[in-house]
MMTF fields as JSON, N, C-alpha, C and O atoms, coordinates in Angstrom:
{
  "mmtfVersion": "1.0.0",
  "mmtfProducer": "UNKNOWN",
  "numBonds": 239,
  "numAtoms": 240,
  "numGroups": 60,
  "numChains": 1,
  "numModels": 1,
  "chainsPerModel": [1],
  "groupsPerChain": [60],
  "chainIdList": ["A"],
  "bondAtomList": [4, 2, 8, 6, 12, 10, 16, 14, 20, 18, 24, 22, 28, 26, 32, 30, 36, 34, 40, 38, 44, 42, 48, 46, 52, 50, 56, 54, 60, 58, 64, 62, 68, 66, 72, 70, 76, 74, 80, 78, 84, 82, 88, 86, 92, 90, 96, 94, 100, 98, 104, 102, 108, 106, 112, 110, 116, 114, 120, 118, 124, 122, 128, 126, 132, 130, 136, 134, 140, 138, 144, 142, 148, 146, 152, 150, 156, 154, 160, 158, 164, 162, 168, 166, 172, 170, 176, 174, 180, 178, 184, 182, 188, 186, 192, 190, 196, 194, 200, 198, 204, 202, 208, 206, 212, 210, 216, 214, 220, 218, 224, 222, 228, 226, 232, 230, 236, 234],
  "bondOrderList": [1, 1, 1, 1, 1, 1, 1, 1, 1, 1, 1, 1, 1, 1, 1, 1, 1, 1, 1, 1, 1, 1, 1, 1, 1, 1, 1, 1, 1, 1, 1, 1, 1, 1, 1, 1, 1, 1, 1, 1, 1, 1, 1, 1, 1, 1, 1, 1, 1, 1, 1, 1, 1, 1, 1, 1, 1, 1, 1],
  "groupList": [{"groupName": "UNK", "atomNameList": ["N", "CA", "C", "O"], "elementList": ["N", "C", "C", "O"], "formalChargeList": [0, 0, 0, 0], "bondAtomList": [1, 0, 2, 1, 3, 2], "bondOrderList": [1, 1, 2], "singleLetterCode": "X", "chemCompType": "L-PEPTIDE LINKING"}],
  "groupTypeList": [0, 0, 0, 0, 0, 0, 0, 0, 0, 0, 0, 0, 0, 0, 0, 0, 0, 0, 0, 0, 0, 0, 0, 0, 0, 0, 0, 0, 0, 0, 0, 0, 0, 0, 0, 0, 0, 0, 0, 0, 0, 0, 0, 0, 0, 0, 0, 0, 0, 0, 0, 0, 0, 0, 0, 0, 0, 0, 0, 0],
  "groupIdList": [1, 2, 3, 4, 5, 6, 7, 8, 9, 10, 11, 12, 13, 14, 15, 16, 17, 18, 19, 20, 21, 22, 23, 24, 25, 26, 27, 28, 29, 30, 31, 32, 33, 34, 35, 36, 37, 38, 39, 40, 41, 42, 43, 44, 45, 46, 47, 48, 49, 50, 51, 52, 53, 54, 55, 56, 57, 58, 59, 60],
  "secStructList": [7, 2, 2, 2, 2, 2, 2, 2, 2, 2, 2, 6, 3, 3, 7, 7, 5, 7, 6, 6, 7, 7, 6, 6, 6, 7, 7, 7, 7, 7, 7, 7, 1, 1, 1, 7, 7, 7, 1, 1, 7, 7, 7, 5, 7, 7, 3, 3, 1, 1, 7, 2, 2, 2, 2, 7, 7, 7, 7, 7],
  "xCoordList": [10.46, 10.265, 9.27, 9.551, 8.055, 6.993, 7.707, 7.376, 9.099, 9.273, 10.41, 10.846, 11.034, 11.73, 11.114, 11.553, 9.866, 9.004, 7.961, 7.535, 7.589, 7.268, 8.337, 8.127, 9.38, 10.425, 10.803, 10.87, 11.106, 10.878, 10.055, 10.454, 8.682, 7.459, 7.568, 7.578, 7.631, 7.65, 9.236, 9.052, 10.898, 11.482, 11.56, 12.405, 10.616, 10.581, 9.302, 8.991, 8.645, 6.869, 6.944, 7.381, 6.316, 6.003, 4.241, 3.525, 3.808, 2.657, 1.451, 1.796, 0.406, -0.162, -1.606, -1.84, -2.562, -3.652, -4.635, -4.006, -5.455, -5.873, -6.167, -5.994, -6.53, -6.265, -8.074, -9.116, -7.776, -8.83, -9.105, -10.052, -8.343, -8.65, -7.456, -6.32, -7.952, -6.815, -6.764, -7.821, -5.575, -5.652, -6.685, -6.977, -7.279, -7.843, -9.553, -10.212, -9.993, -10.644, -10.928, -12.045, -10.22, -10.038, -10.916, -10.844, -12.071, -12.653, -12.161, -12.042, -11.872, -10.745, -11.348, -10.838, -13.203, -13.475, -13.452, -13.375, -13.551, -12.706, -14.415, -15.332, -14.262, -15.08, -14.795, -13.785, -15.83, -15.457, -15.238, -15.751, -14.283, -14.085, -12.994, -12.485, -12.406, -10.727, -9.616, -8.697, -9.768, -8.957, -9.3, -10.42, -8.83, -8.806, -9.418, -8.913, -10.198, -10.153, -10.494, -10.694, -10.439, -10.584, -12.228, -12.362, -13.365, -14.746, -14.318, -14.091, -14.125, -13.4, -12.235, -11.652, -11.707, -10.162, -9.629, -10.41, -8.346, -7.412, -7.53, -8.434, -7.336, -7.146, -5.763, -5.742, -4.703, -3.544, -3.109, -3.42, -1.968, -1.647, -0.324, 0.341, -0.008, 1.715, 2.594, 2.361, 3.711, 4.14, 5.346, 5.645, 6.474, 7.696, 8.597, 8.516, 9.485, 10.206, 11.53, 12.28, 12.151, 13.078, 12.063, 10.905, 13.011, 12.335, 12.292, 12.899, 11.341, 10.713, 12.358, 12.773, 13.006, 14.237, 15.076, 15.445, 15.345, 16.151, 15.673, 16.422, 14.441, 13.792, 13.974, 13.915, 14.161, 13.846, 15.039, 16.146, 14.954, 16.052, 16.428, 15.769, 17.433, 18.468, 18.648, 18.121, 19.332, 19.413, 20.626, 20.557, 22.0, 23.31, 23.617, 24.549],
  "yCoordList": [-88.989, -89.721, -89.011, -88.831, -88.581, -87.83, -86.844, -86.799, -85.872, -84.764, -85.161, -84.385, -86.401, -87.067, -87.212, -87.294, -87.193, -88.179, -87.253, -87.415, -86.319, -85.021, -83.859, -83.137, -83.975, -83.351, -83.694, -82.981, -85.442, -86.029, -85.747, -85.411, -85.767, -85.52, -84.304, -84.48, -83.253, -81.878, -81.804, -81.351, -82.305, -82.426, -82.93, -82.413, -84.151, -85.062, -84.49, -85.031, -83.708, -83.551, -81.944, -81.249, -81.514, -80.293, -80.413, -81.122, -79.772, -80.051, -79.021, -77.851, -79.384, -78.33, -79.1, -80.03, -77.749, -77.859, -78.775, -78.69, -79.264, -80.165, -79.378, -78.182, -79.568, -79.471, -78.172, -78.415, -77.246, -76.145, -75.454, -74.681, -75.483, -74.96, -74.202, -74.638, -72.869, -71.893, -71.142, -71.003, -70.666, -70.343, -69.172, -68.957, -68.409, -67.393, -67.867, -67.204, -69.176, -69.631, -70.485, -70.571, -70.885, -71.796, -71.594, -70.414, -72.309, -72.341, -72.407, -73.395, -70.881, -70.777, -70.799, -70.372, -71.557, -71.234, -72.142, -73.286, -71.639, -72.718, -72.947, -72.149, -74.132, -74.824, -73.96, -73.3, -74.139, -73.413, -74.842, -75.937, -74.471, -75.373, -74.907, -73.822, -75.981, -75.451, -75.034, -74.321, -75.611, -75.403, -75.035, -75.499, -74.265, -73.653, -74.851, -74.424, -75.997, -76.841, -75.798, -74.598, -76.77, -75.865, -76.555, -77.681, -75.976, -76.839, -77.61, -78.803, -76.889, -77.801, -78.177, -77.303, -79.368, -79.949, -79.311, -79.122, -79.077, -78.731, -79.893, -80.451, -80.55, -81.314, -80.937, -80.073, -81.656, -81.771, -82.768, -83.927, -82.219, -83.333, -83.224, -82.427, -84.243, -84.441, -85.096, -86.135, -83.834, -84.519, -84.728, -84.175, -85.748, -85.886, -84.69, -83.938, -84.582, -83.622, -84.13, -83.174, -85.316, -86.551, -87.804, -88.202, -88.074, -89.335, -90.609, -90.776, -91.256, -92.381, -93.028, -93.239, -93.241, -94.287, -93.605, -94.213, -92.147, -91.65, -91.816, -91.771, -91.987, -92.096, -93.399, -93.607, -94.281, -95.744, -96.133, -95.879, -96.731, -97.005, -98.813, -99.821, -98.57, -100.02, -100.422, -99.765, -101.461, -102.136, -102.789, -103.35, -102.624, -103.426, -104.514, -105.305],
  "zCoordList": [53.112, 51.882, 50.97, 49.785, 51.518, 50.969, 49.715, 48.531, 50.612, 49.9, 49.163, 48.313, 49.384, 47.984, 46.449, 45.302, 47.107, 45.66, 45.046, 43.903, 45.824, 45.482, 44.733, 43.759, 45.475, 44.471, 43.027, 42.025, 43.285, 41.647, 40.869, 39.754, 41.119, 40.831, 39.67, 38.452, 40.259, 40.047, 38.948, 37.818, 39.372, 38.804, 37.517, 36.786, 36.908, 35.699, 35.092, 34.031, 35.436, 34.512, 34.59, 35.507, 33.199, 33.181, 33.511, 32.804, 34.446, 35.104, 33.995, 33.828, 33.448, 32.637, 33.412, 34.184, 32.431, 32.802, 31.406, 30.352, 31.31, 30.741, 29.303, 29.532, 27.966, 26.838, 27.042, 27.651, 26.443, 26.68, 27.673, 27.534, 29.1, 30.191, 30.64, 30.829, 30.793, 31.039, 32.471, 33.087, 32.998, 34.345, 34.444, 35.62, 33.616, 33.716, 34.299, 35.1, 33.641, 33.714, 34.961, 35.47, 35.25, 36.854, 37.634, 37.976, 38.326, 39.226, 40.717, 41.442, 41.013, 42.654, 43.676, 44.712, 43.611, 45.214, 45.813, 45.366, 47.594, 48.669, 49.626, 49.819, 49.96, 50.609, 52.098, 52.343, 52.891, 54.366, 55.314, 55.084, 56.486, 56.985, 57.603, 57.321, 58.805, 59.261, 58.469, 58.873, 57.08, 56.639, 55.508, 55.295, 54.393, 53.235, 51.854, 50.816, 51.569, 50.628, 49.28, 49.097, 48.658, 47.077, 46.883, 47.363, 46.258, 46.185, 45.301, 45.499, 43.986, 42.934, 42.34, 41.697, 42.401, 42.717, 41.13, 40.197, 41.084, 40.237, 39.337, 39.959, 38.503, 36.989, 36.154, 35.278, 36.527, 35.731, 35.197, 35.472, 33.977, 32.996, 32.804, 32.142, 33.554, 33.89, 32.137, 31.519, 31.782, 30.574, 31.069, 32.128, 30.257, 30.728, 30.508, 29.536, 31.526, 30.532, 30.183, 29.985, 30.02, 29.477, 28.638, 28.768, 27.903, 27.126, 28.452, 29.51, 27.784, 29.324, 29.537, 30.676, 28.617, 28.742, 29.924, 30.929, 29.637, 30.655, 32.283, 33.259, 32.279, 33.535, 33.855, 35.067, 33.221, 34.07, 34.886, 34.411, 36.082, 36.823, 36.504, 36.246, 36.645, 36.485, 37.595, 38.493, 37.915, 39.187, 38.481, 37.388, 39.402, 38.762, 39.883, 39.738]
}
């Protein structure tokens, strides 16, 4: 289910970075630990990429 709704996710939004902040700029360092974290979390701004109407589901 996760990668149903994650696929939608990614399928309906063009994913950008917040209004003045560019990838060049990105703060990429990783916290230590078992696993790889980022110190400072990513900040995105999900736009549609259909008008909201096409997105809404019906029920018949």
């Amino acid at each position: 289910m996760l990668g149903l709704t994650l696929a939608n996710l990614i399928h309906c939004f063009d994913l950008q970075l917040p209004h003045g902040q560019s990838s060049d700029t990105m703060n990429m360092e990783e916290r230590k630990g078992i696993t790889s974290n980022k110190a400072v979390p990513t900040t995105i701004v999900p736009k549609p990429r259909f008008p909201m109407d096409f997105l809404r589901v019906t029920s018949h």
